[in-house]
N, C-alpha and C positions, 0 to 999 in steps of 0.2 A: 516313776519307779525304775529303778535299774536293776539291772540283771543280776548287779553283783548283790543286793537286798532282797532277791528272791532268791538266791541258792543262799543268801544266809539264814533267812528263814525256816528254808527248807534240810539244813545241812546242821545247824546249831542244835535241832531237837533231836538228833539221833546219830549223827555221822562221825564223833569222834572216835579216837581209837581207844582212848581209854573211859571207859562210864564214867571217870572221877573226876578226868581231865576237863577242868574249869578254868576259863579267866576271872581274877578277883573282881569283876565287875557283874559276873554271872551269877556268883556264889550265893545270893538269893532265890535264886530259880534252879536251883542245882540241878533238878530232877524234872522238867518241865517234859510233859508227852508231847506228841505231836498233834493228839486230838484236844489241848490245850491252844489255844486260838488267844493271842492277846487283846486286848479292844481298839490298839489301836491298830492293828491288821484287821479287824473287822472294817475302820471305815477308811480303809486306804485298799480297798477290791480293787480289780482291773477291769473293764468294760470288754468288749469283744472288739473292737477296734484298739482301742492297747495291746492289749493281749494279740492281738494280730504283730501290732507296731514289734511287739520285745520278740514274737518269735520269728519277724523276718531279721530283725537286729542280732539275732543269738546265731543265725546262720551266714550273715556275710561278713566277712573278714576277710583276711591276707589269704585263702583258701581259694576264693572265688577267684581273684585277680592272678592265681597260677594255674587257671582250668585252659587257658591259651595252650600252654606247653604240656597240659595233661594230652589236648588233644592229639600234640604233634608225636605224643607217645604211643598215643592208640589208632591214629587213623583217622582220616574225614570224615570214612563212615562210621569204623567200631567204636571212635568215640562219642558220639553222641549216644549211641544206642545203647551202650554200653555207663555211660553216664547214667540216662534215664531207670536203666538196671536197677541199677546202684541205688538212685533215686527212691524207689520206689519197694526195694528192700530195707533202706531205713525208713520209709515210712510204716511201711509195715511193720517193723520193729518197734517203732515209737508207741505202734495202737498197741501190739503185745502188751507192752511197756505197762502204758496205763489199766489195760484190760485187768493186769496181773494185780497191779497197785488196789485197783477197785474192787476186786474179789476177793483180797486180803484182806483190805478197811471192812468190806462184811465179814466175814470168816470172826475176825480177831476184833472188832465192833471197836476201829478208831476212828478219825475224823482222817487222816490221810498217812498216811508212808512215803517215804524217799527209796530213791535207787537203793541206796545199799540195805535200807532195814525190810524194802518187797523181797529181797534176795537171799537174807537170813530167817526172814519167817518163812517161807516156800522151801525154804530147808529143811526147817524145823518139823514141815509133815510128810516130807519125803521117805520112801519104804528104806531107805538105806540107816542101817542105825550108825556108822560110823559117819554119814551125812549132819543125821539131824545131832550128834554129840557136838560137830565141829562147824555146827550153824553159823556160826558169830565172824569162823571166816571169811564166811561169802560177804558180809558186808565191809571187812576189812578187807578184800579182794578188790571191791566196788570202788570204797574209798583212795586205796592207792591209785588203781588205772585214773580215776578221775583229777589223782595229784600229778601223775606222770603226764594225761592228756594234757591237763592246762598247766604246767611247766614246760612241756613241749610247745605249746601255742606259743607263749611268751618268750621260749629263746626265737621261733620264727619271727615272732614280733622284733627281734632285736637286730636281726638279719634284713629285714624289711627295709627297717628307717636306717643301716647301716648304707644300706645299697644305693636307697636312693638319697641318702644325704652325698654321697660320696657321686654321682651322679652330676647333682646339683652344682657341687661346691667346685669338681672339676672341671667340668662344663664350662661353666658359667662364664667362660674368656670365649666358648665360639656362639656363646646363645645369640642366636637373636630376633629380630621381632616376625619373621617370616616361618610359618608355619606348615610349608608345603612339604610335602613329603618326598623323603630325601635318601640317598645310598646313608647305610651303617657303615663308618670307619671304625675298626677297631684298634685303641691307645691302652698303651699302658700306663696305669695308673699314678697317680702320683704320691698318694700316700697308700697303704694297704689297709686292706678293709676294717683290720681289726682295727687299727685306730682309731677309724668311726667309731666302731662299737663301746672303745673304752671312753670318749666322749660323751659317749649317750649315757654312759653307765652312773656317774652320780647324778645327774638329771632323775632319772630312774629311780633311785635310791631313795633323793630327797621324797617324790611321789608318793612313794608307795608308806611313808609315813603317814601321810594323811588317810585317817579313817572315819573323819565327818561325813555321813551321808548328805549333809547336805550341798559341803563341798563338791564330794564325786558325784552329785548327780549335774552338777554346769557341768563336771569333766565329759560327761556322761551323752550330753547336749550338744559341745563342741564337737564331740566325737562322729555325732548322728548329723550333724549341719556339714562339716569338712566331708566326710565322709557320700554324703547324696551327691554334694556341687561335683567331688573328684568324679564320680561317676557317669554323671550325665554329660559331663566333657569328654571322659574315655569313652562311649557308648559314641556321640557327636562324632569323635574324631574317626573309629571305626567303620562306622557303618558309608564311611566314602570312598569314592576310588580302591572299591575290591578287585582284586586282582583275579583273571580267572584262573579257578581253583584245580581245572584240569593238570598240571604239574604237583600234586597234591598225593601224595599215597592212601589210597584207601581200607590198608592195612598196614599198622607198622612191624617191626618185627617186635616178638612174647616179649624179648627181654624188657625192650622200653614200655609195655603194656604192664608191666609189675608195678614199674615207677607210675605209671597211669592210675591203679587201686589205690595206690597211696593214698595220693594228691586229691582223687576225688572222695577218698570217703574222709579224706582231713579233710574239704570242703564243709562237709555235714555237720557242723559243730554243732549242734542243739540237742542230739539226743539227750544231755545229761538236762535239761531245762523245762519238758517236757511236764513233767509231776510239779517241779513250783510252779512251773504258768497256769496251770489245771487250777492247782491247791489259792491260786491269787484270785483266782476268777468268779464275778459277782455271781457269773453264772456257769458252774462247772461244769453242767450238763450238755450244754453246749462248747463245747471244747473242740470236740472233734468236728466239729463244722468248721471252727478255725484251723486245727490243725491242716486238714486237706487244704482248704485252699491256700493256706501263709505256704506249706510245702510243697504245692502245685507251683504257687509265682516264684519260691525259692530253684525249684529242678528246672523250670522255660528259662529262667532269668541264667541260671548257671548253664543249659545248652548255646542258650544265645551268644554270651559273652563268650563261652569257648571257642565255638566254632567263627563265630564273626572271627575274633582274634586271629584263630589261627589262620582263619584265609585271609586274612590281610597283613600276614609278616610272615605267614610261611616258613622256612628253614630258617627264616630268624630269628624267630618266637624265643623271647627270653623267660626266664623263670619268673618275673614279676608283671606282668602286660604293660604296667608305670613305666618300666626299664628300655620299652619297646617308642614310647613316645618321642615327636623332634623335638629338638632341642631347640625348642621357642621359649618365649618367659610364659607366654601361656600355658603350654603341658609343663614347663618348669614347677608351675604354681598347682596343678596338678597335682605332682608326686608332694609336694612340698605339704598341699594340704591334706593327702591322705597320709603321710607318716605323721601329722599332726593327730591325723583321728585315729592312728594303730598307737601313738604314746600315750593320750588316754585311754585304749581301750586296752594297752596291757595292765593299766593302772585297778583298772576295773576287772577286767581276769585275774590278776595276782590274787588278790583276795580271796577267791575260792578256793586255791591249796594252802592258801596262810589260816584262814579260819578255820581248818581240818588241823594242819599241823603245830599250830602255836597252845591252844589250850594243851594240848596233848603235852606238850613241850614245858607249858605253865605248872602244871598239874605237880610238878619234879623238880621245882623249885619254891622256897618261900616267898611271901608277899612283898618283901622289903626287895627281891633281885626280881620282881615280873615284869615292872616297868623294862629293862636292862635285857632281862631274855626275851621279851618283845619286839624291843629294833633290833636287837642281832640275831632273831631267826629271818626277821624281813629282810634285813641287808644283805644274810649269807643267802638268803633263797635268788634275790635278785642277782648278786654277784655268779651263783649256780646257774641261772637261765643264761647270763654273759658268759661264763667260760665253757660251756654247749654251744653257745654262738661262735664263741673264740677258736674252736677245737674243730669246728664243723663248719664253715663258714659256706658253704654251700644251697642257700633257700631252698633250692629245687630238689634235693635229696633229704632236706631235714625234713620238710614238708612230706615227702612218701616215705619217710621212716618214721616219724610221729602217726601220718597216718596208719600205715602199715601193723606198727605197735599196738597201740595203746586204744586209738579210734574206733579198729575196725573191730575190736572187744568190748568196747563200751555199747557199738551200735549196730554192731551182726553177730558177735559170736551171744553174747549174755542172754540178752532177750531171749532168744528160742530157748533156751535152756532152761531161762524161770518160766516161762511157760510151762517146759512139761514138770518140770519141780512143783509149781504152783496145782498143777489140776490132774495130774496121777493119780491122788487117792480119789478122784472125782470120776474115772473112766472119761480119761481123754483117748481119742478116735486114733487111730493105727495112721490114717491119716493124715493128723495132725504132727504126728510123733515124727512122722517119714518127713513131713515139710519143715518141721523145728531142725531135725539132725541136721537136711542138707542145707540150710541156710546156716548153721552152724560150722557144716564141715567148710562151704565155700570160705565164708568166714575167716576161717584158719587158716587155709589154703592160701588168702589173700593176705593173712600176716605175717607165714612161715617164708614164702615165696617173695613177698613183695619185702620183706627186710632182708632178706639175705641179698636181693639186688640192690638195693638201698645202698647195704655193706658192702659189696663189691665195688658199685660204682667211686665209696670212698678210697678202696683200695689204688685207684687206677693212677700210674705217675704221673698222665696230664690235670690231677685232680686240683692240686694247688693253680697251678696257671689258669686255670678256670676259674677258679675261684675269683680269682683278683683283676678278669675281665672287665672292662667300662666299653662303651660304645659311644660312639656320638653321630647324632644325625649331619653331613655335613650337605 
């Protein structure tokens, strides 16, 4: 099963923007609840080792492979510690998450809720009457961050495979079969990056036409196969000949510790995944036994690859840890195969804000123009993540302003909040209230603060020459 059939799932029965908004393929089911269960989702459950498998899948992406340069933001020491933080606050948030989702399905006596409709019913009994008037918000609150988060993902996605195709291609006159690690020369490019991008761009297009699940789930497959081999090569290649790390800052300065919150809470991509993997599971009650531990191996595995990384390239550490590899045909194949698994797996992302925003889109058109309004919401949304790539060409700044934005809302600021919305009329503990605020306020803190550095560092004149940097290991 894929991830992108679990937020459909979980996102079809309640998440549109408009109640009426239907694709003519729907229009049988117009009005389907959420504690409506079809039959064939009854015998297509997830076991607890799947369920393991999607929520470590839901958390590593293009995230993980820039926790290198998180670290060289925050320091040898603050970033780990400060990672594990992090960590261990959106774990905590996930359990709110569910806690809140589960105390609602009793309350309101459904078989389950999604993110945005736990956020419009905990509205709805909130003591504020201008609150529970404009309930319907908060799930249209929900619904956008979660089109913002994953349109964000997908221009990083586009920035990814720009880099290191352009890596590759220019390369590819000094690569060769010797492997040993080597001084970084820095060359000016041959082509500019956006070229890449616009290369990639109907590639992409054509993609994101396909909506057979059975098709995207090989994509799906490829993505998890290319995806493992890239990493047990980068894990192989770091963990040799580490440098000692004493020339190493153990604190870096605030400013780049901004760009650091980004980067690591855009790492945490799952929160939004959390309630369909629960609601797929043969056995829901058991949930949070996998949650902990898939998020336990998710937070070692993202301290490990950080910190390894950054003491083994130091002042070099580039925004992608790929980008840091020699220039052999072996780390060639490398990058090559993991922008292989980021192209399917924007394929598989795009669909979560397309299945938000196209009915909605459908709804506002007749039957005879849906087919028509269908690929040209897909095309312009893809063409929208490319000129975000276009306009920003920066991974390592798009990364902590996506994070910064949109993530660290989805997965510190909201939680605490439906919490006390959720269980106020219940005498929730003074307690309680004091630990939702301040994980709310950091929260904020960490979006106000870490976007406006974001934005600055766009502002700076060395920004473009930066951008269109290559390296090659000589």
């Amino acid at each position: 099963m894929l991830k992108k059939s679990l937020l459909d799932s979980e996102y079809r029965d309640g998440l549109n923007l408009d109640q009426g908004a239907q694709s003519p393929s729907d229009s049988s089911g117009s009005h389907d609840t959420p504690d409506k269960v079809a039959p064939a989702e009854e015998t297509d459950m997830l076991s607890l080792m799947q369920t393991l498998i999607h929520l470590l899948k839901s958390n590593i992406g293009t995230g993980l492979l820039s926790l290198p340069l998180a670290m060289k933001n925050a320091g040898l020491l603050v970033g780990p510690i400060s990672l594990l933080a992090i960590g261990v606050l959106t774990v905590h948030c996930m359990v709110i998450l569910l806690n809140c989702a589960h105390h609602l399905t009793q309350r309101l006596q459904k078989t389950s809720v999604n993110y945005g409709e736990a956020m419009m019913y905990s509205l709805e009994s909130c003591p504020s009457p201008w609150l529970r008037t404009h309930s319907m918000w908060g799930r249209y609150t929900v619904s956008f961050m979660l089109i913002v988060t994953q349109l964000g993902f997908c221009s990083v996605y586009f920035m990814f495979m720009a880099d290191n195709l352009q890596q590759i291609v220019e390369e590819a006159r000094t690569t060769s079969s010797s492997c040993q690690p080597s001084q970084i020369l820095a060359l000016s490019p041959i082509l500019d990056i956006r070229f890449y991008m616009l290369t990639i761009l109907p590639f992409l297009v054509l993609m994101v036409l396909i909506q057979n699940l059975r098709v995207l789930s090989i994509f799906s497959t490829l993505a998890s196969v290319t995806t493992l081999g890239s990493m047990a090569l980068i894990f192989e290649y770091i963990i040799q000949g580490i440098p000692h790390p004493g020339n190493l800052p153990l604190v870096a300065n605030w400013k780049t510790f901004l760009l650091f919150f980004g980067a690591a809470i855009f790492a945490f991509e799952g929160v939004g995944m959390v309630l369909p993997l629960k609601k797929q599971m043969k056995n829901p009650q058991k949930f949070s036994l996998v949650l902990y531990l898939g998020m336990s191996l998710v937070i070692i595995l993202y301290i490990c690859l950080g910190t390894l990384g950054y003491m083994k390239f130091g002042a070099d550490t580039r925004a992608s840890i790929t980008l840091n590899l020699p220039n052999c045909w072996l780390y060639q194949s490398v990058k090559l195969m993991y922008s292989v698994g980021i192209f399917f797996t924007y394929v598989l992302q795009f669909h979560v804000p397309a299945d938000i925003i196209i009915p909605f889109a459908l709804s506002h058109v007749s039957e005879s123009w849906a087919l028509f309004v269908d690929l040209t919401v897909r095309t312009a949304l893809v063409c929208l993540t490319c000129v975000l790539a276009v306009l920003i060409p920066r991974l390592d700044l798009v990364i902590s302003l996506v994070g910064s934005v949109s993530s660290s809302a989805l997965a510190l600021i909201v939680p605490p909040l439906l919490e006390i919305t959720t269980f106020y009329s219940e005498d929730i503990s003074f307690v309680t209230i004091a630990k939702d605020v301040l994980i709310s306020i950091l929260g904020l803190l960490g979006c106000i603060f870490g976007t406006y550095q974001a934005l600055y560092e766009l502002t700076q004149p060395n920004f473009y020459s930066r951008a269109n940097f290559t390296g090659v290991h000589a």
